[in-house]
PDB file as gemmi writes it, atoms N, CA and C in Angstrom:
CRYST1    1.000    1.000    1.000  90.00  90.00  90.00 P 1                      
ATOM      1  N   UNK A   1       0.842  -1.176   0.000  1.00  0.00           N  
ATOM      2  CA  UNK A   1       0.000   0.000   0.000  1.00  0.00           C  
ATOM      3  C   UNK A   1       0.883   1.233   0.000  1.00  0.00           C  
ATOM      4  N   UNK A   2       0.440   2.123  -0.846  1.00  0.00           N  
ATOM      5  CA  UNK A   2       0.579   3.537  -0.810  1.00  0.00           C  
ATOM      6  C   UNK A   2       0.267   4.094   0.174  1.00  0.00           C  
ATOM      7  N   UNK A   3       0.997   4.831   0.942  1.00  0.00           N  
ATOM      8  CA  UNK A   3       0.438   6.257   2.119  1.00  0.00           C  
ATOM      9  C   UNK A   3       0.644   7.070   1.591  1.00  0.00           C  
ATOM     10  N   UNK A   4      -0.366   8.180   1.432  1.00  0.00           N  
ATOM     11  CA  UNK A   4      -0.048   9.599   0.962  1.00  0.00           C  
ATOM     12  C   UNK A   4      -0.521  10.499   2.237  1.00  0.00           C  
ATOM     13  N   UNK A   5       0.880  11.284   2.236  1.00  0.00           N  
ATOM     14  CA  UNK A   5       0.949  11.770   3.807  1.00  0.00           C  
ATOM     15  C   UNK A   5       0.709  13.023   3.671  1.00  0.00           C  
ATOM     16  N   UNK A   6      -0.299  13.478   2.382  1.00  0.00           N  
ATOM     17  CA  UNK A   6      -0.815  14.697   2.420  1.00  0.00           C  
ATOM     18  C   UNK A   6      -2.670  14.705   2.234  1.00  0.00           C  
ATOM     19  N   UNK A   7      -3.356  15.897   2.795  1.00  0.00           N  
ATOM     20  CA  UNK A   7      -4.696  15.979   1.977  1.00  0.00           C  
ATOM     21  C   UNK A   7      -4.286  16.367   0.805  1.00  0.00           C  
ATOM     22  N   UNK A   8      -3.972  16.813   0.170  1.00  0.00           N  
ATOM     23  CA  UNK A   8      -3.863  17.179  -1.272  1.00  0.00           C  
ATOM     24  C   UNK A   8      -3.247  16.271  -2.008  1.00  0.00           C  
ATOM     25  N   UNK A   9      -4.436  15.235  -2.573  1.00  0.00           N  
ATOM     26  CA  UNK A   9      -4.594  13.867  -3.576  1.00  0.00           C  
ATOM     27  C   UNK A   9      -4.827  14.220  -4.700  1.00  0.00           C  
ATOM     28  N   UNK A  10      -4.130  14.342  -5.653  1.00  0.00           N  
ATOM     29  CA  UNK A  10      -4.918  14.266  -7.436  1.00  0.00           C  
ATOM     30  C   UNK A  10      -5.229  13.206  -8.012  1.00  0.00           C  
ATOM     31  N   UNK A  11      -5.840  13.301  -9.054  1.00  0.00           N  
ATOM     32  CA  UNK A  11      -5.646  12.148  -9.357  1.00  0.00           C  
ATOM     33  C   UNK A  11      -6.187  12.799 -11.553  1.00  0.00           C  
ATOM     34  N   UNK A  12      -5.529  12.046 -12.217  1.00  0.00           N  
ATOM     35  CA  UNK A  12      -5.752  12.178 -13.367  1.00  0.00           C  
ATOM     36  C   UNK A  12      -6.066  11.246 -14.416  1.00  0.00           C  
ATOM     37  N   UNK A  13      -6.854  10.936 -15.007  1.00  0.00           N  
ATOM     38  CA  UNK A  13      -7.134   9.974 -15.933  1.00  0.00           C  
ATOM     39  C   UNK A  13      -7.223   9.668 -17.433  1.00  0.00           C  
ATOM     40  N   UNK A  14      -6.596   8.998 -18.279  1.00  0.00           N  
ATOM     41  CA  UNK A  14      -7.085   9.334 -19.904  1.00  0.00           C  
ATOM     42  C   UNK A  14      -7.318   8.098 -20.506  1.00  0.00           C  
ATOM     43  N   UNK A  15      -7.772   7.934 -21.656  1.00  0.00           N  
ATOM     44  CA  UNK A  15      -8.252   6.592 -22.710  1.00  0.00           C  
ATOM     45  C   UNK A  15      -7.519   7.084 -23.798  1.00  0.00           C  
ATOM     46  N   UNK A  16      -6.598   6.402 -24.245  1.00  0.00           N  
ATOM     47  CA  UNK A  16      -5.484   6.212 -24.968  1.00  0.00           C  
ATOM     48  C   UNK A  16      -5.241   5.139 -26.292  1.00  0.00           C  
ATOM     49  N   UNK A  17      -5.716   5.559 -27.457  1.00  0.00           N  
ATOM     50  CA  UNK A  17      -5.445   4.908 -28.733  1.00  0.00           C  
ATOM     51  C   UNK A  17      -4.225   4.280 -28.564  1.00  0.00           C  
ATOM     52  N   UNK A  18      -3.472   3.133 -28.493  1.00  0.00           N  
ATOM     53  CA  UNK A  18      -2.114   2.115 -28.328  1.00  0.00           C  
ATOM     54  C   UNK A  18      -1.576   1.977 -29.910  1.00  0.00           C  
ATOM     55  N   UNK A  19      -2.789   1.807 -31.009  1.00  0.00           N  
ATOM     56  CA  UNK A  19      -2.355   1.420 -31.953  1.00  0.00           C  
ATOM     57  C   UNK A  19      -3.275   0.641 -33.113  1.00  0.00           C  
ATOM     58  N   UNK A  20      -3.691   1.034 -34.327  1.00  0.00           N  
ATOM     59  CA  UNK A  20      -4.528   0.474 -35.076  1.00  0.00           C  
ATOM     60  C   UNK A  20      -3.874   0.321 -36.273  1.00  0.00           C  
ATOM     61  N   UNK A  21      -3.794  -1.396 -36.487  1.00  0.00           N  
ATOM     62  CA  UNK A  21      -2.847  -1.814 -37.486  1.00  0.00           C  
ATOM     63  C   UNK A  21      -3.654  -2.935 -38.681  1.00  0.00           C  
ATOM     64  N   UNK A  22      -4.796  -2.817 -38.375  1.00  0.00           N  
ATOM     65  CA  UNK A  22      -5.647  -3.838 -39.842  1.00  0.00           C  
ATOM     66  C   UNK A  22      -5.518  -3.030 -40.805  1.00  0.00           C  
ATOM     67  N   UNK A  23      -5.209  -1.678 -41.069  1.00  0.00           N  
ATOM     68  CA  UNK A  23      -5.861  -1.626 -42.294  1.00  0.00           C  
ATOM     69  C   UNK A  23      -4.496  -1.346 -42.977  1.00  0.00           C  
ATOM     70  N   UNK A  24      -3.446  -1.165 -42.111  1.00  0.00           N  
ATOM     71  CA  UNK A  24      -1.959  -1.140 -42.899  1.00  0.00           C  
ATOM     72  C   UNK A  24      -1.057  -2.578 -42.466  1.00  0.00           C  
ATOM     73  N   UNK A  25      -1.846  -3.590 -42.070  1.00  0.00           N  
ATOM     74  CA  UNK A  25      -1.003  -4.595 -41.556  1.00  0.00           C  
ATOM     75  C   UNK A  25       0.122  -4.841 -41.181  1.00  0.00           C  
ATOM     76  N   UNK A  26       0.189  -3.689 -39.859  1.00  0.00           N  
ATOM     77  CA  UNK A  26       1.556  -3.952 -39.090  1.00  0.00           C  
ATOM     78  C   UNK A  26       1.584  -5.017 -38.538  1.00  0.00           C  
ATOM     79  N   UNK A  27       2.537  -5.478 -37.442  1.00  0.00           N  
ATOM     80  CA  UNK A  27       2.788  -6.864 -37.236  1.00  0.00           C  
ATOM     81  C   UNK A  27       1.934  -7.324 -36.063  1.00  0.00           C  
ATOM     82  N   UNK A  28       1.647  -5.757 -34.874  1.00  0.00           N  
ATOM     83  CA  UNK A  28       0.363  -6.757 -34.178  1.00  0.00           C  
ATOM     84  C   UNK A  28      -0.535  -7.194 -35.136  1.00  0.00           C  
ATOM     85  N   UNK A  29      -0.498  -7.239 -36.572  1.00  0.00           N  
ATOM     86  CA  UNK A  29      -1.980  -7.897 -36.823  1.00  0.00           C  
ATOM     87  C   UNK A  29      -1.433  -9.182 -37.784  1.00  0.00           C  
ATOM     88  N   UNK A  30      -0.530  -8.576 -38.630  1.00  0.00           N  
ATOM     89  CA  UNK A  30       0.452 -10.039 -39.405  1.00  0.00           C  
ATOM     90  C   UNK A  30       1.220 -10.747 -38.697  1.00  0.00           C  
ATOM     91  N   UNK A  31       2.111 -10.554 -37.332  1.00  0.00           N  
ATOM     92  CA  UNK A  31       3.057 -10.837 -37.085  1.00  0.00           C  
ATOM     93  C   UNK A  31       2.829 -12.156 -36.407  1.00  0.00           C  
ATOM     94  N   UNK A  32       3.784 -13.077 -35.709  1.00  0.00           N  
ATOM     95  CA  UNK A  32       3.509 -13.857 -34.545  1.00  0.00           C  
ATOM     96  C   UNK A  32       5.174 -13.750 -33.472  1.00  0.00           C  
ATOM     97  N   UNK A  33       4.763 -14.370 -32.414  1.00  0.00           N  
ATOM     98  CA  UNK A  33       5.360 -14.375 -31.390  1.00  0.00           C  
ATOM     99  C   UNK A  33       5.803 -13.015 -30.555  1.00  0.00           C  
ATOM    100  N   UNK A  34       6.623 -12.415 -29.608  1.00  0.00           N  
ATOM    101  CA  UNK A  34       6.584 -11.491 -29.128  1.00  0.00           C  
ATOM    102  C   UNK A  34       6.204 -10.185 -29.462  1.00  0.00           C  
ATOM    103  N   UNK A  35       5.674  -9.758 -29.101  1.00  0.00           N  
ATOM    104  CA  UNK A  35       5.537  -8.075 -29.851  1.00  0.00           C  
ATOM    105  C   UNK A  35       5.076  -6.920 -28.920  1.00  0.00           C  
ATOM    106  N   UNK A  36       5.692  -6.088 -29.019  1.00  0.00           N  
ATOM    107  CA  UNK A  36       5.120  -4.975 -27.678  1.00  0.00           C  
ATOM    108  C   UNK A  36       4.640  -3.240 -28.610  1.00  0.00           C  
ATOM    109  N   UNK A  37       3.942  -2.955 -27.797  1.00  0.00           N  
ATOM    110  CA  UNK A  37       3.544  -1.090 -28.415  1.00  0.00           C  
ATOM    111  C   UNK A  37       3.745  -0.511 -27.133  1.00  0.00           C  
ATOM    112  N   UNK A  38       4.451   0.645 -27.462  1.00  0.00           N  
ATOM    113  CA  UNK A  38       4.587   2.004 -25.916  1.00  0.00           C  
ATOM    114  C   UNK A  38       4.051   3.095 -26.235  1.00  0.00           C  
ATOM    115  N   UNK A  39       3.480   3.605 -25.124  1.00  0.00           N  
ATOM    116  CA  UNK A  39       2.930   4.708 -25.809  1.00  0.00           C  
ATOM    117  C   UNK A  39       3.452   5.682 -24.408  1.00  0.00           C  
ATOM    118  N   UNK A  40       3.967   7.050 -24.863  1.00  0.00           N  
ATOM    119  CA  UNK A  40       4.023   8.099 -23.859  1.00  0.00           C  
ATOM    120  C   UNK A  40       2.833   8.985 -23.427  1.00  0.00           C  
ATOM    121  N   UNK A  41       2.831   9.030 -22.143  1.00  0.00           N  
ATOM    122  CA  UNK A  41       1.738   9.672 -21.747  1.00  0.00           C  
ATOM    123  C   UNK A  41       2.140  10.938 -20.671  1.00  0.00           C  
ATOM    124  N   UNK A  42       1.407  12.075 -20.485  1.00  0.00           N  
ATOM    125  CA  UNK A  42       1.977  13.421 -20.276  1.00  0.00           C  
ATOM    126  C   UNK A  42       1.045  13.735 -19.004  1.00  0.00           C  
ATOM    127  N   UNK A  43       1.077  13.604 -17.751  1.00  0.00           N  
ATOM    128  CA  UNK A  43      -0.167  14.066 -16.895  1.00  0.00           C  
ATOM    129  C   UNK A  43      -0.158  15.525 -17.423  1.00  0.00           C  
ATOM    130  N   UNK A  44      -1.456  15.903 -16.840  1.00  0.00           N  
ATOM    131  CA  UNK A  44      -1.592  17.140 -16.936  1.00  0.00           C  
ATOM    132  C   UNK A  44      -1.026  17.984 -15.601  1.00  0.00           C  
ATOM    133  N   UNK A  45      -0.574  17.872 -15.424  1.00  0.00           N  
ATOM    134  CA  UNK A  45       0.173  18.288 -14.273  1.00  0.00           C  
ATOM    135  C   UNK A  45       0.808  17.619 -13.300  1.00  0.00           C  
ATOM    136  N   UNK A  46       2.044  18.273 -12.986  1.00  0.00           N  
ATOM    137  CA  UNK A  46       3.003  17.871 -12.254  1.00  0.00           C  
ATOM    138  C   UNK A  46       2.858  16.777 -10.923  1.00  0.00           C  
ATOM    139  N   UNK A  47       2.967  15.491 -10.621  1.00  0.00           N  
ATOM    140  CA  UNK A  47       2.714  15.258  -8.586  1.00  0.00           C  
ATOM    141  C   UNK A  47       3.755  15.629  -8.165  1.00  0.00           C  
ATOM    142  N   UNK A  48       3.724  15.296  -6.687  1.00  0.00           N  
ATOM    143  CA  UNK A  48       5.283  15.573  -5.871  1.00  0.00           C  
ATOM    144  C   UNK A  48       5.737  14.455  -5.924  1.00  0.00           C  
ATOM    145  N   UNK A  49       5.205  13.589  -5.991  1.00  0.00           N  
ATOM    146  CA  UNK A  49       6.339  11.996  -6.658  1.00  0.00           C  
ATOM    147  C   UNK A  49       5.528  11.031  -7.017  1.00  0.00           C  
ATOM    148  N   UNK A  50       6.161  10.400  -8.054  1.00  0.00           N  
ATOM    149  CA  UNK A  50       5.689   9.525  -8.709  1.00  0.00           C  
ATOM    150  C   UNK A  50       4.338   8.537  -8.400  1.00  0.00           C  
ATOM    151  N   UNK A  51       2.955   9.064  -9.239  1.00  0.00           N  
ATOM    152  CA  UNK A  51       1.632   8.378  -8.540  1.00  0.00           C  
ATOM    153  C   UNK A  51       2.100   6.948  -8.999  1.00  0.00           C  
ATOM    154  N   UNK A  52       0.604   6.248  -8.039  1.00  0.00           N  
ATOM    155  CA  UNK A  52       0.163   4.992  -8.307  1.00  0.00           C  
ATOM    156  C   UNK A  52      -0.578   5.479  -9.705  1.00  0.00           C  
ATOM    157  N   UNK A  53      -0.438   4.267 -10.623  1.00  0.00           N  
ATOM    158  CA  UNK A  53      -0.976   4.321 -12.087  1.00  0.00           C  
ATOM    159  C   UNK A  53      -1.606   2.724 -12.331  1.00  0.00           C  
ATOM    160  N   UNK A  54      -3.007   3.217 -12.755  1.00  0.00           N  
ATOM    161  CA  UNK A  54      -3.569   2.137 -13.141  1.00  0.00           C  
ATOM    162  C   UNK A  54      -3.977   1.760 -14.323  1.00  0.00           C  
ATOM    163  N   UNK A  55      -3.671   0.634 -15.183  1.00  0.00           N  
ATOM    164  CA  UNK A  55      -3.927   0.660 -16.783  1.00  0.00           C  
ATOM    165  C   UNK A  55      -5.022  -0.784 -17.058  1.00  0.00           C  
ATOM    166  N   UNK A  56      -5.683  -0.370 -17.859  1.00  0.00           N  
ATOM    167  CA  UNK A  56      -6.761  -1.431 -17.916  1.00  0.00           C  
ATOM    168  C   UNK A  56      -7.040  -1.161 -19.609  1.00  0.00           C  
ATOM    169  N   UNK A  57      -7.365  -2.123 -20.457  1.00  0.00           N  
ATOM    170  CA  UNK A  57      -7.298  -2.242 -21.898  1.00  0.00           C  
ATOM    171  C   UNK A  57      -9.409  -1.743 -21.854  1.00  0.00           C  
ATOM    172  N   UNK A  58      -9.499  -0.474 -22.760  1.00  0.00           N  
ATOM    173  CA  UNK A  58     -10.455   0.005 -22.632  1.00  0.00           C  
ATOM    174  C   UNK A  58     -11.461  -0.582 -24.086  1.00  0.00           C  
ATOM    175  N   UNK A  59     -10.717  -1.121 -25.015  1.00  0.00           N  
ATOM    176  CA  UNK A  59     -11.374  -1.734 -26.117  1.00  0.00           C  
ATOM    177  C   UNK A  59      -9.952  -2.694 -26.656  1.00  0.00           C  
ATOM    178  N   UNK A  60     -10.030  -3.469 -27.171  1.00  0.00           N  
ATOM    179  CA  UNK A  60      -9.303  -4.510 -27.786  1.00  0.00           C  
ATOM    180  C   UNK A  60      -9.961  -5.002 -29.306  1.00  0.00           C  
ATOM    181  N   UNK A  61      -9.373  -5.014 -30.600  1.00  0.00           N  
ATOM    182  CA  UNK A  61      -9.983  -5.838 -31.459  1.00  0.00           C  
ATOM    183  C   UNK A  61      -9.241  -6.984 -31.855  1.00  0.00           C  
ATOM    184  N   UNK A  62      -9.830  -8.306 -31.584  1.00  0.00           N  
ATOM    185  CA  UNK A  62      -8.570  -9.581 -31.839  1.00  0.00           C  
ATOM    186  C   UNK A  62      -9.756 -10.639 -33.101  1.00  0.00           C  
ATOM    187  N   UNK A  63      -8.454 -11.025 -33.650  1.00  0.00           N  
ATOM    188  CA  UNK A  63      -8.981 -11.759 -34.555  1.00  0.00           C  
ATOM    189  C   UNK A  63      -9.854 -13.099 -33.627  1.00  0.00           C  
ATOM    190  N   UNK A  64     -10.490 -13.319 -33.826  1.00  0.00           N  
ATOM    191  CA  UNK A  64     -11.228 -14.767 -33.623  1.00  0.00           C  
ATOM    192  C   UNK A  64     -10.792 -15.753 -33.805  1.00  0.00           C  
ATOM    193  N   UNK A  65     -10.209 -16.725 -34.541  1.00  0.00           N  
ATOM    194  CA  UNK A  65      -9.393 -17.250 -34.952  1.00  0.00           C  
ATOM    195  C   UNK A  65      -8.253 -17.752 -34.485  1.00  0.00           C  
ATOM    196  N   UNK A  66      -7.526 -16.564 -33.595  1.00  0.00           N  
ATOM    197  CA  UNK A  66      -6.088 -16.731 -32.739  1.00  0.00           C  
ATOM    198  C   UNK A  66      -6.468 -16.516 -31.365  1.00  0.00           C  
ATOM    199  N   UNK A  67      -5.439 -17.531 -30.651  1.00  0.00           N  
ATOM    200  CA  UNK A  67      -5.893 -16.650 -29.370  1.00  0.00           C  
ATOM    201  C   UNK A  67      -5.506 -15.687 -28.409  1.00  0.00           C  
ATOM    202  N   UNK A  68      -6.157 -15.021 -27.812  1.00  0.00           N  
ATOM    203  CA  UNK A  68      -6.281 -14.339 -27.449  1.00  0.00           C  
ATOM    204  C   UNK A  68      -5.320 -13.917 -26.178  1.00  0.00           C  
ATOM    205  N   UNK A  69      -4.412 -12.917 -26.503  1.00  0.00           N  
ATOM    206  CA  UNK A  69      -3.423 -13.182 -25.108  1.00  0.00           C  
ATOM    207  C   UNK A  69      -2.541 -11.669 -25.145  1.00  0.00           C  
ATOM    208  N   UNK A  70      -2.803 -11.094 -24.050  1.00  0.00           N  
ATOM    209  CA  UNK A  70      -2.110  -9.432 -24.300  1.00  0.00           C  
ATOM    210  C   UNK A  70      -1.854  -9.137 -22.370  1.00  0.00           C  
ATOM    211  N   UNK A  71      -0.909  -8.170 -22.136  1.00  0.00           N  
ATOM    212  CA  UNK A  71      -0.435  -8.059 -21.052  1.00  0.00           C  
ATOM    213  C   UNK A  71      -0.412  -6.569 -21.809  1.00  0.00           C  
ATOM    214  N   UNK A  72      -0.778  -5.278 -20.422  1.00  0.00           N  
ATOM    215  CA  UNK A  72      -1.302  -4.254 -20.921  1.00  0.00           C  
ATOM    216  C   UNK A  72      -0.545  -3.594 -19.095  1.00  0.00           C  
ATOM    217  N   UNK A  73       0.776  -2.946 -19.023  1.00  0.00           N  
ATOM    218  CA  UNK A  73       0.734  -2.542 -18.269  1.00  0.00           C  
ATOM    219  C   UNK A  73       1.810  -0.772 -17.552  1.00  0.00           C  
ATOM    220  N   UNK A  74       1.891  -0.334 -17.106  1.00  0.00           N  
ATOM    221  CA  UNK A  74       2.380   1.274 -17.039  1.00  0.00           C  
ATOM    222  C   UNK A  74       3.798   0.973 -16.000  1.00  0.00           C  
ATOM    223  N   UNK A  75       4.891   1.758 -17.181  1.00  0.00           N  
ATOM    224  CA  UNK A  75       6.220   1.581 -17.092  1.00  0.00           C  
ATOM    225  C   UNK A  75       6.860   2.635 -16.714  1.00  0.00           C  
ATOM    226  N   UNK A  76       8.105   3.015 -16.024  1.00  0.00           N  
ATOM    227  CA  UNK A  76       8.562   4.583 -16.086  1.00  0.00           C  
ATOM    228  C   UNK A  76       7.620   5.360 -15.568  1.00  0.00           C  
ATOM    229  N   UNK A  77       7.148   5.408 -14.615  1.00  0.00           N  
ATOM    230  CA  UNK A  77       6.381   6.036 -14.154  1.00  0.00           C  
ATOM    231  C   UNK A  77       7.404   7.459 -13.195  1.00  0.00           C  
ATOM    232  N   UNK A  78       7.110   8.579 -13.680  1.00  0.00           N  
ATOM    233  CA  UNK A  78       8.329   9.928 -13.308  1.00  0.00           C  
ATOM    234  C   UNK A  78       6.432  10.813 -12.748  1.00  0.00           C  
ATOM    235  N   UNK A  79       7.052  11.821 -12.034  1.00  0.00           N  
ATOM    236  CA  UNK A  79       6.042  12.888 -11.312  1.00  0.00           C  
ATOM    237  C   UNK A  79       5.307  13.666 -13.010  1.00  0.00           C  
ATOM    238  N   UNK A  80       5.777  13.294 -14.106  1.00  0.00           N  
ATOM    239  CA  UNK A  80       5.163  14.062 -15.367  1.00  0.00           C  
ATOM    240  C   UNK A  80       4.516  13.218 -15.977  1.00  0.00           C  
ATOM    241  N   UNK A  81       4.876  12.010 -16.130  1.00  0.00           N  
ATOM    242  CA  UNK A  81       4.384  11.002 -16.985  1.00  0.00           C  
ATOM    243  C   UNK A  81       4.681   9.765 -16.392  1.00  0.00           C  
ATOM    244  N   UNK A  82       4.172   8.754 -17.514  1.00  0.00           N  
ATOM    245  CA  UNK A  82       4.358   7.246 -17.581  1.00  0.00           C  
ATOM    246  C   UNK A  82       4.435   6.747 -19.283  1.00  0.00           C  
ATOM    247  N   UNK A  83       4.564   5.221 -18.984  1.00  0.00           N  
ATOM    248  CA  UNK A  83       4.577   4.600 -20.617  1.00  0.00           C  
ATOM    249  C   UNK A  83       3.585   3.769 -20.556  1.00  0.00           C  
ATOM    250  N   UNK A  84       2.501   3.495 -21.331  1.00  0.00           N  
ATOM    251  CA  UNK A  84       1.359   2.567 -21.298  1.00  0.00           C  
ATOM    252  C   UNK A  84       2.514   1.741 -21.839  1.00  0.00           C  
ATOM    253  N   UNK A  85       2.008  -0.115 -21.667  1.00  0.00           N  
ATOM    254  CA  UNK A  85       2.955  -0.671 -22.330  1.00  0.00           C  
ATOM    255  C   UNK A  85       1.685  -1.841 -23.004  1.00  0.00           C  
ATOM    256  N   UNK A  86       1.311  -2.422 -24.039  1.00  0.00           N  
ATOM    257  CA  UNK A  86       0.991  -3.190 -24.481  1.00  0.00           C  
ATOM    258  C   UNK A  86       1.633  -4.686 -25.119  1.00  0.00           C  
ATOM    259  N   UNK A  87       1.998  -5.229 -24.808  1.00  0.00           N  
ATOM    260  CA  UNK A  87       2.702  -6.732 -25.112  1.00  0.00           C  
ATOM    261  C   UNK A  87       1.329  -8.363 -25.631  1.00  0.00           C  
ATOM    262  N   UNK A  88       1.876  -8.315 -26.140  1.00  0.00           N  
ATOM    263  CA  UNK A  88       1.211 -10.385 -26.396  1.00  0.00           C  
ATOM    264  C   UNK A  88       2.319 -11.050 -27.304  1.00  0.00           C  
ATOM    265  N   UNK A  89       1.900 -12.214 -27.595  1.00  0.00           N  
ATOM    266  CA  UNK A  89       2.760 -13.143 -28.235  1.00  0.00           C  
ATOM    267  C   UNK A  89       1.993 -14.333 -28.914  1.00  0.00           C  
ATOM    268  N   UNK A  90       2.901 -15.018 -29.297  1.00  0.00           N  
ATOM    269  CA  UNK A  90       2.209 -16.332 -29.790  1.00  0.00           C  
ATOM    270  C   UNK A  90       1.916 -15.830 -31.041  1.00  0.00           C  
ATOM    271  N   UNK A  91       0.694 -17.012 -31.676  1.00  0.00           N  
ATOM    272  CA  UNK A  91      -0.272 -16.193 -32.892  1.00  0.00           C  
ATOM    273  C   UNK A  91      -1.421 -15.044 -32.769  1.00  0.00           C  
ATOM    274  N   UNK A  92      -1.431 -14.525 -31.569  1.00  0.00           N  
ATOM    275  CA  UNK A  92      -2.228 -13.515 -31.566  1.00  0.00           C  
ATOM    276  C   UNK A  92      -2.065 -12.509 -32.516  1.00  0.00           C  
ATOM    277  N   UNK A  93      -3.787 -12.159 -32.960  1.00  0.00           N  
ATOM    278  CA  UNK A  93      -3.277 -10.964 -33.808  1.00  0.00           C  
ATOM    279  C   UNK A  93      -4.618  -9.829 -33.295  1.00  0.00           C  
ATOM    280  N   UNK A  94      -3.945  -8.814 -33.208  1.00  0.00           N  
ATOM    281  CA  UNK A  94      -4.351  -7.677 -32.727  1.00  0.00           C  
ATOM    282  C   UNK A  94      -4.264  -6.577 -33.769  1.00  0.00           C  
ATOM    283  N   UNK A  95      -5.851  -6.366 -33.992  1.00  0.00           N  
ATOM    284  CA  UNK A  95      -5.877  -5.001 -35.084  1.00  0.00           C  
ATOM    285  C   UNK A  95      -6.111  -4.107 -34.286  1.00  0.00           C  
ATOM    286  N   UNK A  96      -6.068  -3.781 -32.705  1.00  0.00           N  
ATOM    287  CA  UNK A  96      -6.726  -1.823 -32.568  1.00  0.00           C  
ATOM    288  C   UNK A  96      -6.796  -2.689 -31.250  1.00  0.00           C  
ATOM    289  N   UNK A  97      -6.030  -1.454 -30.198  1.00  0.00           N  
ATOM    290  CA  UNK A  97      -5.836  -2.023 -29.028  1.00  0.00           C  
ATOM    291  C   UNK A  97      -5.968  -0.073 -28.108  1.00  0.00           C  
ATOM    292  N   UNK A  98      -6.980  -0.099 -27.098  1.00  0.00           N  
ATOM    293  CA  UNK A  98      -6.931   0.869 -26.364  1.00  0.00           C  
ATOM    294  C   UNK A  98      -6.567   0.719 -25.083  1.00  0.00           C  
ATOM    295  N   UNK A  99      -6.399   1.981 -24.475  1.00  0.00           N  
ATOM    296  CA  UNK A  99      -5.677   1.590 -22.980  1.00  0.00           C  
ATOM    297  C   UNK A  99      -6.235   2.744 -22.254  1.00  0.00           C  
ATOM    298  N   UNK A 100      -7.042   2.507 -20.958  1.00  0.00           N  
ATOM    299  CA  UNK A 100      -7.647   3.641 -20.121  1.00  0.00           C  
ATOM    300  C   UNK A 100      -6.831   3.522 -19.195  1.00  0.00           C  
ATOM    301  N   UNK A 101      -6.278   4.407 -18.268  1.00  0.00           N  
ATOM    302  CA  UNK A 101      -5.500   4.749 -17.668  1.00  0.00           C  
ATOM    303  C   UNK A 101      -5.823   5.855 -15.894  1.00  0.00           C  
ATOM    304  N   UNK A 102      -5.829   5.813 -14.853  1.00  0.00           N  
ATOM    305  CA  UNK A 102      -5.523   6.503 -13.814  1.00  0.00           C  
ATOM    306  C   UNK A 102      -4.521   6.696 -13.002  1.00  0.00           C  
ATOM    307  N   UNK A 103      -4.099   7.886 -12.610  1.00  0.00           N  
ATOM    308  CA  UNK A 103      -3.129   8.111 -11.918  1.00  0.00           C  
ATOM    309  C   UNK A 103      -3.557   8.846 -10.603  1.00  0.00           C  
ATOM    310  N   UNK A 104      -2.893   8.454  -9.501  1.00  0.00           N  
ATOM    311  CA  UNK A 104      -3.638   9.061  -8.273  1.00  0.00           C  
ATOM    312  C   UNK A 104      -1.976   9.428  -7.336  1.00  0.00           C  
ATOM    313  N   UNK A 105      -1.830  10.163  -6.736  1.00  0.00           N  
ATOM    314  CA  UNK A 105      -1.050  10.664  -5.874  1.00  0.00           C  
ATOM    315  C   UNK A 105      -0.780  12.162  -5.102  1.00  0.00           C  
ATOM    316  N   UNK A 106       0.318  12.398  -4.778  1.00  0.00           N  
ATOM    317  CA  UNK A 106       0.074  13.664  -3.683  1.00  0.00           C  
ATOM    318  C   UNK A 106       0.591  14.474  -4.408  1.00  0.00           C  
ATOM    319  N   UNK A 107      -0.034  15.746  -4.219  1.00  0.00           N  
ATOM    320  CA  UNK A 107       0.177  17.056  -5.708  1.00  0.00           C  
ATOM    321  C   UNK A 107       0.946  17.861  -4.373  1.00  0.00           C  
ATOM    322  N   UNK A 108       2.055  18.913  -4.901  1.00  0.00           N  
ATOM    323  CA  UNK A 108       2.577  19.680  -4.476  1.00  0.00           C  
ATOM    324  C   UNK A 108       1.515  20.768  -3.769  1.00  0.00           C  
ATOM    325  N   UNK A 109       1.904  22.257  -3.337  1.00  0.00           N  
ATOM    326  CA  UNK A 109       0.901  23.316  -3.155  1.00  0.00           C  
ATOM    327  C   UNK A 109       1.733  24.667  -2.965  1.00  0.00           C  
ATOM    328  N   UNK A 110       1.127  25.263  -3.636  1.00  0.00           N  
ATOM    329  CA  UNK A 110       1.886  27.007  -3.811  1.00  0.00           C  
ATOM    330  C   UNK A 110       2.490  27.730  -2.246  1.00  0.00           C  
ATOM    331  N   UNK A 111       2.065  27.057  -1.065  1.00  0.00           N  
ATOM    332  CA  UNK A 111       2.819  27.385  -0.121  1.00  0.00           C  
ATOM    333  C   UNK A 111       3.967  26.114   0.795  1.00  0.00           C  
ATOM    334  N   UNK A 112       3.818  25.606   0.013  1.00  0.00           N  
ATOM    335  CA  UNK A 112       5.080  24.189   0.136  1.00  0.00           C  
ATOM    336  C   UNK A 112       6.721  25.185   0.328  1.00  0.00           C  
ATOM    337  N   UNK A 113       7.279  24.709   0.986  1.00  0.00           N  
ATOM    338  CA  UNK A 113       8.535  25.574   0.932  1.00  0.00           C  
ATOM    339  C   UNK A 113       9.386  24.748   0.312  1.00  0.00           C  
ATOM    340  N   UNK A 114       9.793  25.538  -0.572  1.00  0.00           N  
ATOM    341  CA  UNK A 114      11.411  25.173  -1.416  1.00  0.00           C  
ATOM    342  C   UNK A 114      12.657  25.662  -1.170  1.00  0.00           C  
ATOM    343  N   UNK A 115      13.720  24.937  -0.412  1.00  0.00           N  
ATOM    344  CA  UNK A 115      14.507  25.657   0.501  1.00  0.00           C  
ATOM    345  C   UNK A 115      15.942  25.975  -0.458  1.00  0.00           C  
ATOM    346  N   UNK A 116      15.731  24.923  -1.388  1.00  0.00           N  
ATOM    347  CA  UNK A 116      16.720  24.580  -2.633  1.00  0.00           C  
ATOM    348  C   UNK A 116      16.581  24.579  -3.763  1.00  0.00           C  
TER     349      UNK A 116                                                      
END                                                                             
């Protein structure tokens, strides 16, 4: 567990396009065995250190056919940003993969002292 040893909690959230590859057949959709997509993501404002980030796949399109197998999770996580990370393998094929996203932690405040 997280303690945040302030009242002042933010928290920020977005739904994030990962990647749509049927109609130019990149390799999540031709390819097989390992394959990963990153995507950079920008909070909208600064925390005082690095939130808890939560990533959950907000739409997925998979062929029928293959199965079905993706690991969807947030990397590099800095007080500005993070990296959504999308991964599967095998014969999976993945045409259009989304990623919803929250970030929650302790935000700075205009009378915080900065001694340095």
């Amino acid at each position: 567990m997280k303690r945040l040893d302030s009242h002042r909690i933010g928290m920020d959230q977005g739904d994030n396009i990962l990647f749509s590859e049927f109609e130019d057949g990149g390799d999540m959709w031709t390819g097989t065995g390992p394959r990963e997509r990153r995507k950079k993501v920008q909070f909208s404002e600064a925390f005082l250190e690095p939130p808890m980030v939560h990533c959950a796949l907000s739409m997925w399109d998979m062929d029928s056919a293959t199965n079905a197998r993706a690991d969807t999770t947030a990397e590099n996580i800095t007080q500005t940003g993070f990296e959504i990370v999308f991964r599967t393998w095998g014969d999976t094929r993945v045409a259009r993969a989304r990623v919803r996203w929250m970030a929650m932690g302790a935000l700075g405040h205009e009378d915080d002292w900065k001694l340095y």
